[in-house]
Legacy VTK file of the C-alpha trace (Angstrom):
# vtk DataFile Version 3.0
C-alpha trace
ASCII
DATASET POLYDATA
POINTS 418 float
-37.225 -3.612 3.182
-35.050 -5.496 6.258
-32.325 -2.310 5.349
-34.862 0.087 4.723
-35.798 -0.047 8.887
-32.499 -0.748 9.972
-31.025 2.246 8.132
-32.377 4.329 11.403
-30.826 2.419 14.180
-27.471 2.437 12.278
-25.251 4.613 14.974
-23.882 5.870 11.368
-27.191 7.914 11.108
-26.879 9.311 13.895
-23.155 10.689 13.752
-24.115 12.130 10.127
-27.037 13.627 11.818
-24.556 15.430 14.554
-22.941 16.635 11.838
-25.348 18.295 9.804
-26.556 19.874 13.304
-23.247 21.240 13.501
-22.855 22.574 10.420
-24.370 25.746 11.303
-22.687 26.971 14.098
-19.367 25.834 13.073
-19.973 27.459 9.274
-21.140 30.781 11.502
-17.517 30.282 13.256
-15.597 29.974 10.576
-17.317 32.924 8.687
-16.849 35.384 11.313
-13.012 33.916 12.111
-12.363 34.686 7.950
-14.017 38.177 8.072
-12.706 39.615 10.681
-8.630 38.208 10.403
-8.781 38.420 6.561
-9.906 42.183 7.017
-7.610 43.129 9.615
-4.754 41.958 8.017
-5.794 43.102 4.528
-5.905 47.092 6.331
-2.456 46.302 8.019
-0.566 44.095 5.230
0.953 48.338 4.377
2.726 47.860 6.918
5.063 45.303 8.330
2.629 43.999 11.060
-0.102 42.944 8.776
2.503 40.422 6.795
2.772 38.345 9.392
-0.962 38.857 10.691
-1.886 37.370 7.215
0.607 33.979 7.306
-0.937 33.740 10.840
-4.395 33.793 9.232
-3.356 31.666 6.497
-2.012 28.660 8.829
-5.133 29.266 11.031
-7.379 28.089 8.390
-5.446 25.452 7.650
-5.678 24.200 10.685
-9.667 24.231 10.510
-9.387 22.634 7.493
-7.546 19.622 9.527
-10.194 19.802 12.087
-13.122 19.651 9.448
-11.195 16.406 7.723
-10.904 14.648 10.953
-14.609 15.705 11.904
-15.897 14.306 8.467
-13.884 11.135 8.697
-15.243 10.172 12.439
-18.772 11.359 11.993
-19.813 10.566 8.503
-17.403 7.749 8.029
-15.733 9.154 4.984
-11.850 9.159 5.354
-10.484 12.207 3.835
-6.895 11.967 3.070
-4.609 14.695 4.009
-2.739 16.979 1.113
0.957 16.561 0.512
2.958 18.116 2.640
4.631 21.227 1.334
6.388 22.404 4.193
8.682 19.233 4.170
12.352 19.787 3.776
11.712 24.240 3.282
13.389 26.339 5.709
12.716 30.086 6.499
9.706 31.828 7.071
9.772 33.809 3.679
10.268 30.365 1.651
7.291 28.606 4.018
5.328 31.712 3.156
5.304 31.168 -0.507
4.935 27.090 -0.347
2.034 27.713 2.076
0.336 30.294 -0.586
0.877 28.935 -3.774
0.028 25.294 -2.672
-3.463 24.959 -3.896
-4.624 22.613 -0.893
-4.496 26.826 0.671
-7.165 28.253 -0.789
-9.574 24.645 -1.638
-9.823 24.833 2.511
-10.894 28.450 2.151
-13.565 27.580 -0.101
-14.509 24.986 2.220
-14.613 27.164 4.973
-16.564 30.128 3.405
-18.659 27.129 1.743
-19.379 25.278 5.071
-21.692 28.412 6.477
-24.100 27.796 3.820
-24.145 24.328 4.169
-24.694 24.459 7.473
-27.561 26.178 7.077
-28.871 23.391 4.723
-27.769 20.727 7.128
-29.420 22.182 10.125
-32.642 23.122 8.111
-32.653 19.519 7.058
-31.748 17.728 10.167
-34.243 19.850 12.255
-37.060 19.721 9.837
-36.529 16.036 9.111
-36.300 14.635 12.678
-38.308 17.096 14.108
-41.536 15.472 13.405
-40.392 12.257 13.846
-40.144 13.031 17.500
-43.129 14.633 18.170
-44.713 12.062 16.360
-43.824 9.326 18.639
-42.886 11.573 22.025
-46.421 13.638 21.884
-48.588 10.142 22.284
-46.385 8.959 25.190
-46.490 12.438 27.216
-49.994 12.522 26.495
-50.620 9.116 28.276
-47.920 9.944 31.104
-49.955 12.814 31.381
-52.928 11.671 32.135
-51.737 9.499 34.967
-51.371 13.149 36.794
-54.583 15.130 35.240
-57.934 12.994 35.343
-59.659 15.812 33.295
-57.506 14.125 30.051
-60.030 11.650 28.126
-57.697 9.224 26.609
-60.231 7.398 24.606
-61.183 10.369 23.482
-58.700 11.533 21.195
-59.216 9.161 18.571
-57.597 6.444 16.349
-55.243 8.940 14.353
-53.483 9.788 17.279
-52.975 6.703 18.499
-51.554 6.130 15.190
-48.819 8.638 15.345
-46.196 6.765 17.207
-46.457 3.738 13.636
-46.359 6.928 11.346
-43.481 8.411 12.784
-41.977 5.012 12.809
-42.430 4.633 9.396
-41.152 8.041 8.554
-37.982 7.643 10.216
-35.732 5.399 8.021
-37.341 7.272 5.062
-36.033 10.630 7.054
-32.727 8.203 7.737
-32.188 8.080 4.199
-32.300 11.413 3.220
-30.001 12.417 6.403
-27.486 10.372 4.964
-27.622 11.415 1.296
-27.103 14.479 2.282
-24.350 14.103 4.878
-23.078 11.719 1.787
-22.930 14.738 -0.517
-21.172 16.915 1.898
-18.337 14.350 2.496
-18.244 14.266 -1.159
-17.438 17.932 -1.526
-15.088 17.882 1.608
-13.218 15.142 -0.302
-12.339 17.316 -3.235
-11.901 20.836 -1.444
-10.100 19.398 2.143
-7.906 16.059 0.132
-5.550 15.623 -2.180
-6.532 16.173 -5.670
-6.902 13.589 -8.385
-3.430 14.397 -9.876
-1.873 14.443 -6.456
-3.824 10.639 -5.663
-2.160 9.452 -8.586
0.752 10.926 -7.888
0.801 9.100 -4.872
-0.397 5.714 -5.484
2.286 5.552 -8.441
4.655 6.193 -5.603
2.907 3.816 -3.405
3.064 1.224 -6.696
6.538 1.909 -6.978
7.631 1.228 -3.611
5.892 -2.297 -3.885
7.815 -3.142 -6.988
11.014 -2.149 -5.517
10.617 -4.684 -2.207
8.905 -7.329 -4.325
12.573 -6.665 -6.768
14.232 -6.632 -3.545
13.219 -9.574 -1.650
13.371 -11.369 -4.691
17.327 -10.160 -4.892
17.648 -11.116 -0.966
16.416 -14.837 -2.351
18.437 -15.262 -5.538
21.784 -14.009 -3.962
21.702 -14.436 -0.414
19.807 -17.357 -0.311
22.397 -19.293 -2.932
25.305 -17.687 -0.860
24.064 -19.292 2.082
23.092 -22.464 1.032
26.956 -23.284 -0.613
28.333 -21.885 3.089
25.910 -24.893 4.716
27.112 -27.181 2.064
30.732 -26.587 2.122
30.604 -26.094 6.185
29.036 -29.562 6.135
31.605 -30.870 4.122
34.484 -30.612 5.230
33.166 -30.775 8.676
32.916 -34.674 7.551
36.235 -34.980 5.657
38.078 -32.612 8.793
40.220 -35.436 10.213
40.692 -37.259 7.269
41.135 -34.541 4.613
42.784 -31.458 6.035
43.694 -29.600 2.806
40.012 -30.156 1.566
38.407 -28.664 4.665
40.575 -25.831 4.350
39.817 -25.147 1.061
35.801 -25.153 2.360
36.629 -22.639 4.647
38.396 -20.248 2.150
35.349 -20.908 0.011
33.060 -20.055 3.226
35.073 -17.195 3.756
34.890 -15.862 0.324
30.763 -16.475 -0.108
30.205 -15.445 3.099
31.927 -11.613 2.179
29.991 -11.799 -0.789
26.703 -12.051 0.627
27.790 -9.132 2.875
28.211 -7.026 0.510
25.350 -7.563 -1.665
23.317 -7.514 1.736
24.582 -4.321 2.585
23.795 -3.059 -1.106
20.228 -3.987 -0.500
19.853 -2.457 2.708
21.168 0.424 1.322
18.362 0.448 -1.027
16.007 0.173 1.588
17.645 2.924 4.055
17.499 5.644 0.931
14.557 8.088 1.488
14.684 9.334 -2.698
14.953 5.707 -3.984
17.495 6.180 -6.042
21.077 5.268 -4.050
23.849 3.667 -6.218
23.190 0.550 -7.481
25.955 -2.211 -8.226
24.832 -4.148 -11.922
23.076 -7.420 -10.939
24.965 -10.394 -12.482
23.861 -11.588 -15.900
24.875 -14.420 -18.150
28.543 -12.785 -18.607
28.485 -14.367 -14.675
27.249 -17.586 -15.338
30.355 -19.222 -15.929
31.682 -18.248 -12.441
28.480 -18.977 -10.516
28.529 -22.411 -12.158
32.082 -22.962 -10.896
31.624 -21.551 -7.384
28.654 -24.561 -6.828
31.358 -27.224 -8.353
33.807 -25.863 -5.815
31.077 -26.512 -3.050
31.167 -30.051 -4.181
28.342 -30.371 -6.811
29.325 -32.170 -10.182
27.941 -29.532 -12.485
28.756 -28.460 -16.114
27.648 -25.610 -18.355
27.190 -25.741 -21.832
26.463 -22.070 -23.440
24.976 -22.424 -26.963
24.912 -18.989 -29.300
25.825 -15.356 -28.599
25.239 -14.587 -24.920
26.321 -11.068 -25.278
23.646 -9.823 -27.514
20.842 -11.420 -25.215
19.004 -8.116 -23.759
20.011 -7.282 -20.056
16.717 -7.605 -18.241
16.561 -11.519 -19.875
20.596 -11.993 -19.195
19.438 -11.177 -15.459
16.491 -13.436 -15.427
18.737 -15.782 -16.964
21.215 -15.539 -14.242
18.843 -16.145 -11.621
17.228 -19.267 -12.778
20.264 -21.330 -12.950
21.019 -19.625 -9.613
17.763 -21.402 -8.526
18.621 -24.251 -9.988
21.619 -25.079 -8.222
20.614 -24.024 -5.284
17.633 -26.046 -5.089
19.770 -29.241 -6.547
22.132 -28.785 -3.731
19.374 -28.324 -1.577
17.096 -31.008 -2.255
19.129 -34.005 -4.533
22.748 -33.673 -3.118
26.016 -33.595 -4.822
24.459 -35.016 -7.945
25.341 -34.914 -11.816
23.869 -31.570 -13.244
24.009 -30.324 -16.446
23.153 -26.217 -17.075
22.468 -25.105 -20.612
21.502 -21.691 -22.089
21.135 -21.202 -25.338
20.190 -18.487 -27.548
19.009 -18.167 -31.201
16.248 -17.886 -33.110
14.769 -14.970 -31.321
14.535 -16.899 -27.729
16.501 -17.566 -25.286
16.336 -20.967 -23.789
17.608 -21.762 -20.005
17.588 -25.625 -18.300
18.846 -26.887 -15.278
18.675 -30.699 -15.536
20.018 -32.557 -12.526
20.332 -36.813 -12.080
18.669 -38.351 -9.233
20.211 -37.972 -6.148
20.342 -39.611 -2.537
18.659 -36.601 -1.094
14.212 -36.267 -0.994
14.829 -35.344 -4.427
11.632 -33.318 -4.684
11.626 -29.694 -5.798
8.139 -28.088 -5.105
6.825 -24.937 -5.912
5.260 -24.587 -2.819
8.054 -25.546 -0.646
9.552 -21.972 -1.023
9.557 -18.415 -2.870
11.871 -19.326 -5.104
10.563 -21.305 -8.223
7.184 -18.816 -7.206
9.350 -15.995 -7.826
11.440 -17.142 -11.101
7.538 -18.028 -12.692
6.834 -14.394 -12.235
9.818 -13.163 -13.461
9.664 -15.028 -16.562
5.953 -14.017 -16.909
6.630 -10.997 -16.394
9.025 -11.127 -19.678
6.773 -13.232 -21.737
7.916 -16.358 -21.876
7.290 -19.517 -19.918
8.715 -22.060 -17.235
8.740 -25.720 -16.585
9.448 -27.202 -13.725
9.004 -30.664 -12.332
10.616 -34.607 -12.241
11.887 -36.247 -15.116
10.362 -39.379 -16.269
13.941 -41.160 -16.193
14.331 -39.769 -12.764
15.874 -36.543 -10.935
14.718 -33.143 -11.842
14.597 -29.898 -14.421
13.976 -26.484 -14.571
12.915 -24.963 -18.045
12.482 -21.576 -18.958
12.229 -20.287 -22.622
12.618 -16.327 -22.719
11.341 -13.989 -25.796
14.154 -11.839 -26.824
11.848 -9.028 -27.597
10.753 -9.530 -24.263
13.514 -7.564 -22.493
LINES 1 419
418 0 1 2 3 4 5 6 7 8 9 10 11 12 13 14 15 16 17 18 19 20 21 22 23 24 25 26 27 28 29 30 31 32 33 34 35 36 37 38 39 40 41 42 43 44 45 46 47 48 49 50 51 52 53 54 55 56 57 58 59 60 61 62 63 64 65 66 67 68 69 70 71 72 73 74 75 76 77 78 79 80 81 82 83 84 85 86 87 88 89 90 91 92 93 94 95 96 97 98 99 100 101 102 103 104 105 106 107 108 109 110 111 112 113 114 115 116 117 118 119 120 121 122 123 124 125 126 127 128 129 130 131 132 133 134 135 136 137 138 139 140 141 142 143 144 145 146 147 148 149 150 151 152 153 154 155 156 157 158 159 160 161 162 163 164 165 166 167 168 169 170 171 172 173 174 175 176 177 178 179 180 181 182 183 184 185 186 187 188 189 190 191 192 193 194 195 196 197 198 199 200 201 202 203 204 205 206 207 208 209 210 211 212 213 214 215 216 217 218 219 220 221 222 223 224 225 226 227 228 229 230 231 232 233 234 235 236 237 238 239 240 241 242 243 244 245 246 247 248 249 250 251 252 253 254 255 256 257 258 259 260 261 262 263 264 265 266 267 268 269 270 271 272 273 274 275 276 277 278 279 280 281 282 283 284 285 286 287 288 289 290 291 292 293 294 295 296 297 298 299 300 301 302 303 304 305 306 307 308 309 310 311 312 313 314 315 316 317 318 319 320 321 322 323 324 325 326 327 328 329 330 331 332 333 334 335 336 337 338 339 340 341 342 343 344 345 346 347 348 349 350 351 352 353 354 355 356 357 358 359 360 361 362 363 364 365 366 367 368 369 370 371 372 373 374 375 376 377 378 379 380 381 382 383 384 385 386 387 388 389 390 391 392 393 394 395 396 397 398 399 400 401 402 403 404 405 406 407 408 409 410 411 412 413 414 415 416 417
């Protein structure tokens, strides 16, 4: 009952109300602007004159039908999406022509157009009739009694108890009238949705677009984490290093700045991949293969070079394992080392994949180490991300301490999953 009253003060009401009011001499508008430059061009399109005459036409009420969606949007509250564009990337007047005609967004806005001239006659029946009486019904009281401050011949007490009672009914009567105003205004935003938007193929069109752009930075970000992130992390590492060892150990400091040097062109280039990615308007610019198991071997011996004792054991056929899992793969012993380095030092760490059975198994097992030797979840994006990855694939993850101390990461892969 509370919403039932308030529906009339609601500035919404009254916007919707504005536009049913304007329905009618707008509709009258755009009737008149469609009879007479439709029929002037149709008796001119034999000759050259009326061609153009007719685009001109054709644009024109397109750009009423831009007016009516912004109109809808701010008075009734309804966003109403614009159509594609069709005109994007054509050149030429004759090739604009023909986008412009057979693009069906065209002639929905014409049927809006003709269509809005009959519902504004609706609308300003409706808004008039409804609203109408609710004013008199609470105005014709109040003049009465201003009145008759000004003409003594006016017996108030008089006229009665029912019209005293006028101002309450049209009180009353006014969210009921509220409602209806906005049911209707509700139905014409409806309409204007489906004849002035997109359509339902083109809005699905688009949000699988939309869908697909969001997978592509999640995959992207994800990249700039797995690669990147691990690049840099064995540059702080091996800078550290042999900053400490520089006076003492010459040959091994130059050797950490070879290996600096080498990561750090390596995470150029895969960081000018990415952004390459990101700078293509089709979404489709050449992609260099993301590394897989057949890389493992060399990522594992890249981290021992930046000073971490780490060994690999590979157990069954790598080769057959599925690419999508052989990336996946990849990338969680990339997260493992980099979060050993990271977090437990230049500890003893054991990698092992192995494969067989239908699943693919993948552990990074480290010994305790003199860093804060704790690996959390939700200390970064990166175990987050490797969980949804393996999800994402079917399988599951572990990670967490070891009761005999340091840490592992676990991830068991279904080989149907890729």
């Amino acid at each position: 009952m509370r919403d039932y009253f308030a529906s009339v003060g609601r500035p919404l009401t009254y916007s919707r109300l504005l536009y049913l009011l304007l329905g009618l001499p707008l509709g009258v508008f755009y009737f008149v602007f469609l009879a007479v430059t439709l029929s002037v061009a149709g008796s001119l399109v034999v000759i050259i004159v009326g061609i153009p005459l007719l685009a001109l036409t054709i644009m024109g009420w397109r750009g009423l039908a831009a007016f009516e969606r912004r109109l809808v949007t701010r008075l009734i509250g309804v966003p109403v999406s614009d159509p594609p564009n069709v005109l994007h990337g054509v050149t030429g007047f004759v090739q604009k022509t023909r986008a412009v005609i057979t693009d069906s967004a065209t002639w929905r806005s014409l049927a809006w157009l003709l269509l809005r001239f009959p519902l504004g006659i609706i609308g300003f029946t409706v808004g008039v009739t409804l609203t109408a009486p609710v004013v008199a019904l609470v105005i014709v009281p109040l003049a009465t009694v201003a009145a008759a401050d000004v003409n003594t011949s006016i017996d108030l007490p008089s006229l009665g108890i029912w019209f005293w009672a006028m101002p309450v009914v049209g009180v009353l009567l006014a969210p009921a009238f509220a409602h209806l105003i906005n049911g209707l205004a509700s139905i014409e935003a409806g309409l204007a949705r489906a004849l002035l938007g997109p359509t339902s193929i083109q809005r699905t069109a688009a949000l699988t677009r939309r869908t697909t752009v969001l997978e592509e930075r999640t995959r992207l970000a994800h990249e700039l984490h797995d690669s990147v992130g691990h690049t840099l992390t064995m540059i702080v590492v091996q800078a550290g290093a042999g900053r400490h060892v520089f006076d003492r150990d010459p040959q091994f400091a130059r050797t950490a700045l070879e290996n600096i040097e080498t990561s750090g062109r390596r995470a150029l280039d895969e960081l000018d991949r990415i952004l390459g990615i990101l700078r293509a308007e089709d979404g489709e610019s050449t992609r260099a293969p993301q590394p897989g198991l057949d890389r493992v071997q060399s990522l594992v011996d890249d981290t021992a070079a930046a000073g971490l004792d780490v060994t690999l054991a590979v157990e069954g056929d790598i080769d057959e394992v599925p690419a999508p899992l052989s990336r996946t793969a990849y990338r969680i012993v990339q997260e493992g080392l980099t979060n050993v380095v990271k977090h437990a030092g230049p500890v003893r760490t054991t990698v092992t994949v192995h494969s067989g059975a239908g699943r693919l198994e993948v552990e990074v097992r480290n010994d305790p180490g003199d860093g804060n030797g704790t690996i959390t979840e939700g200390g970064g994006r990166g175990l987050a991300g490797i969980r949804e990855r393996v999800i994402t694939l079917g399988g599951r993850v572990e990670a967490g301490p070891r009761p005999e101390g340091g840490y592992r990461l676990w991830a068991q892969l279904p080989m149907d999953g890729g």
